[in-house]
C-alpha positions as CSV (number, residue, x, y, z in Angstrom):
1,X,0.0,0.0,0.0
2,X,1.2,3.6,-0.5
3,X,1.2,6.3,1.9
4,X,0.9,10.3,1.0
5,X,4.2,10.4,3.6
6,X,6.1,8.4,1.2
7,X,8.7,11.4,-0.9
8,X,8.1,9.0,-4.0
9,X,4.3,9.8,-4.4
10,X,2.9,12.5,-5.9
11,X,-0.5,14.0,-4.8
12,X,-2.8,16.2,-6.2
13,X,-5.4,18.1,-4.5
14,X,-8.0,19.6,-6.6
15,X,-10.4,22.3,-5.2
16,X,-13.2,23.3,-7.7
17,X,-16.8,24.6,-6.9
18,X,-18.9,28.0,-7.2
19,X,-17.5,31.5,-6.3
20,X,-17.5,32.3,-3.0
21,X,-18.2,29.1,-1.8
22,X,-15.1,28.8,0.4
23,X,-12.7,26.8,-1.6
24,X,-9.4,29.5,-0.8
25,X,-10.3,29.2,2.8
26,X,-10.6,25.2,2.7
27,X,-7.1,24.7,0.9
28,X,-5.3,27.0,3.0
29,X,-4.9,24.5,5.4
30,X,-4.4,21.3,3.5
31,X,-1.2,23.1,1.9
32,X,0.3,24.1,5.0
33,X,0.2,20.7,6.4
34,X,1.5,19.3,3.5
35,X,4.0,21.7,2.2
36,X,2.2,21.8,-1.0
37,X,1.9,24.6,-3.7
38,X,-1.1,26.3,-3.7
39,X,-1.5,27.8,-7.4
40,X,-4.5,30.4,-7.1
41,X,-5.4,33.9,-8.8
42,X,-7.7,34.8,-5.7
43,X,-4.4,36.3,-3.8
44,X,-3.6,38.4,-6.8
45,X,-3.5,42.0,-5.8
46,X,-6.5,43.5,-7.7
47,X,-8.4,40.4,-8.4
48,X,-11.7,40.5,-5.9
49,X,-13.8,37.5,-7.1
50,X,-13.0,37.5,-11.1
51,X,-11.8,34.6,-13.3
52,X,-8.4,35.8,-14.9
53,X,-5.4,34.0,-16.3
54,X,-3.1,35.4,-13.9
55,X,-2.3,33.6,-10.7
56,X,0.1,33.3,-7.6
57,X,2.2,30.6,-6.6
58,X,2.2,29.8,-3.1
59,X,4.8,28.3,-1.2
């Protein structure tokens, strides 16, 4: 069996759902505990709520 705590295994955590319905504020925590890289365009400065094709990548 494979664990997520073994360095050889890649996992990917996919967030999706409706605006506003809390899916920033969900991850935020999963990536901390797992060191992970959170790629999201809600913390780009001057983005409030709108789809764009810019992003941030968080570490």
């Amino acid at each position: 069996m494979v664990s997520m705590n073994d360095p050889g295994v890649t996992t990917l955590f996919l967030t999706v759902g409706l605006p506003g319905a809390g899916k920033t504020t969900g991850a935020r925590q999963p990536a901390k505990e797992h060191k992970a890289l959170r790629l999201t365009p809600d913390d780009t400065s001057g983005t409030s709520g709108t789809s764009g094709t810019s992003g941030t990548f968080k570490r």
